[in-house]
C-alpha positions in Angstrom: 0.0 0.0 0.0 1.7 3.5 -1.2 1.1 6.6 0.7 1.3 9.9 0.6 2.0 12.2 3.8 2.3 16.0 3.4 4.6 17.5 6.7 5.2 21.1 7.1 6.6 23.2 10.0 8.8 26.3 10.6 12.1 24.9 11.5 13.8 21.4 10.9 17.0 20.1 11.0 18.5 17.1 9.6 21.9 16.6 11.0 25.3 16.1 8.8 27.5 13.5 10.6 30.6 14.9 9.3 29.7 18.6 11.2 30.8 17.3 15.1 30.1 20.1 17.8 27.8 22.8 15.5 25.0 21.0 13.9 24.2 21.6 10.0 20.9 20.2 8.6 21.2 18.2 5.2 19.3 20.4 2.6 16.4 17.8 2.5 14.5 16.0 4.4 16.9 12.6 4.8 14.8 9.3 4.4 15.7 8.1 7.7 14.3 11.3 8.8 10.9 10.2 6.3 10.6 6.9 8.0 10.8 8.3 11.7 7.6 10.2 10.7 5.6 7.6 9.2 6.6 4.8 12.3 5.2 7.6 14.2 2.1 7.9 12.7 2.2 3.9 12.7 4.7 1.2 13.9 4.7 -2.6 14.2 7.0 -5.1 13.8 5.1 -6.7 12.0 5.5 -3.9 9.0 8.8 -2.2 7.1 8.1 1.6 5.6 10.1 2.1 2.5 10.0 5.8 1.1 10.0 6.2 -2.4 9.8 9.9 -3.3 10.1 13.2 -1.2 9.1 16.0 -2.6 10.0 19.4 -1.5 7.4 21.7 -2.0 9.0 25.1 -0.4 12.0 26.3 -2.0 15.2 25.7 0.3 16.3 27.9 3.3 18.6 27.9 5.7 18.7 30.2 9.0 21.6 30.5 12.2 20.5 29.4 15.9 22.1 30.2 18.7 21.4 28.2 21.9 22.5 27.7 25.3 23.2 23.7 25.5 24.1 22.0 29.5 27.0 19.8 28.7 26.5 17.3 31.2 23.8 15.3 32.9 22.5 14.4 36.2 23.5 10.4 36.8 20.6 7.5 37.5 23.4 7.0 40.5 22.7 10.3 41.9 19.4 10.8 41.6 19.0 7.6 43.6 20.9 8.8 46.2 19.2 12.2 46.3 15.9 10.4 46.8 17.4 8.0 49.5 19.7 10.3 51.4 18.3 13.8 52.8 21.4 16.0 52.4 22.3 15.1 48.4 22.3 18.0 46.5 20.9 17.5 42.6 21.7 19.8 40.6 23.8 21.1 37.8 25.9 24.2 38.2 24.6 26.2 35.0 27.8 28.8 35.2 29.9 25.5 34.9 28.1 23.7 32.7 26.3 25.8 30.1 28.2 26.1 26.5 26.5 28.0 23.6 25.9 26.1 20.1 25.4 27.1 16.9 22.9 25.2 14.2 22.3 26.5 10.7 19.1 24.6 10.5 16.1 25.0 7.6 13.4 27.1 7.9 10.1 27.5 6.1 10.2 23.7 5.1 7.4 21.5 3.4 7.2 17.9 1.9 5.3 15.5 0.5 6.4 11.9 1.8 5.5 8.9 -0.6 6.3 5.8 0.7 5.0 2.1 1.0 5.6 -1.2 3.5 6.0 -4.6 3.7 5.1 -6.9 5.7 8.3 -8.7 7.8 8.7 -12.1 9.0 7.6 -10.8 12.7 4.1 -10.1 11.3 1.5 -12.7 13.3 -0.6 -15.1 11.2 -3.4 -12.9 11.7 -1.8 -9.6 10.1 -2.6 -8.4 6.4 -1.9 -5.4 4.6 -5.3 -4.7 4.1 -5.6 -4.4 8.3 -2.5 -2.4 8.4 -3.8 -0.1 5.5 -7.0 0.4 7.5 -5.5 1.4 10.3 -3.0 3.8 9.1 -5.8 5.4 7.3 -7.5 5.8 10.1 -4.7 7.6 11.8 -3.6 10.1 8.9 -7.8 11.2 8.8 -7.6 12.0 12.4 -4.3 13.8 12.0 
């Protein structure tokens, strides 16, 4: 079953691996990217997305971000020890922590994803594509 999902939004960001500490989006949607949208909309592993096509539909843009990033994070360890013991501290020091980023990311984006599945070897003996097309209808009407 082949569908077709239009997706839209302000900003996106599709990151180059090669680009290590400032992140640079791809100038297209990626189709890794394509089939972590449609396994949202639906996922079962019973069923394998392929995309076919992307279409872009807005002409491409890039824009610079600045943010503030924490470089570290608060351990499992001591959080478990902050709920156990009274006098842990949890916290992270933002002064210490805290390092600005840059991200030239795309702006303005909008695509039409075309894409189709399979079904796998996981799929139970009572799965079908016409079940699995029913129910990801079902989804895209109610958004």
């Amino acid at each position: 079953m082949a569908i077709r999902i239009e997706v839209w939004g302000d900003y996106a960001l599709f990151s180059r691996p090669e680009m290590k500490t400032e992140r640079v989006s791809y100038d297209v949607m990626t189709p890794s990217a394509a089939r972590g949208i449609i396994e949202a909309i639906y996922w079962h592993p019973g069923l394998r997305w392929i995309i076919d096509k992307i279409y872009v539909l807005s002409p491409i843009q890039f824009t610079n971000i600045r943010r503030n990033e924490v470089k570290a994070k608060a351990s499992a360890r001591a959080a478990k020890q902050a709920m156990t013991k009274k006098n842990v501290d949890l916290y992270l020091s933002t002064k210490e922590e805290i390092q600005q980023r840059a991200s030239m990311v795309l702006c303005k984006v909008h695509y039409v994803i075309e894409a189709h599945f399979e079904l796998t070897d996981k799929a139970n003996a009572s799965d079908n594509a016409g079940k699995f097309q029913d129910i990801i209808r079902r989804r895209l009407k109610r958004g």
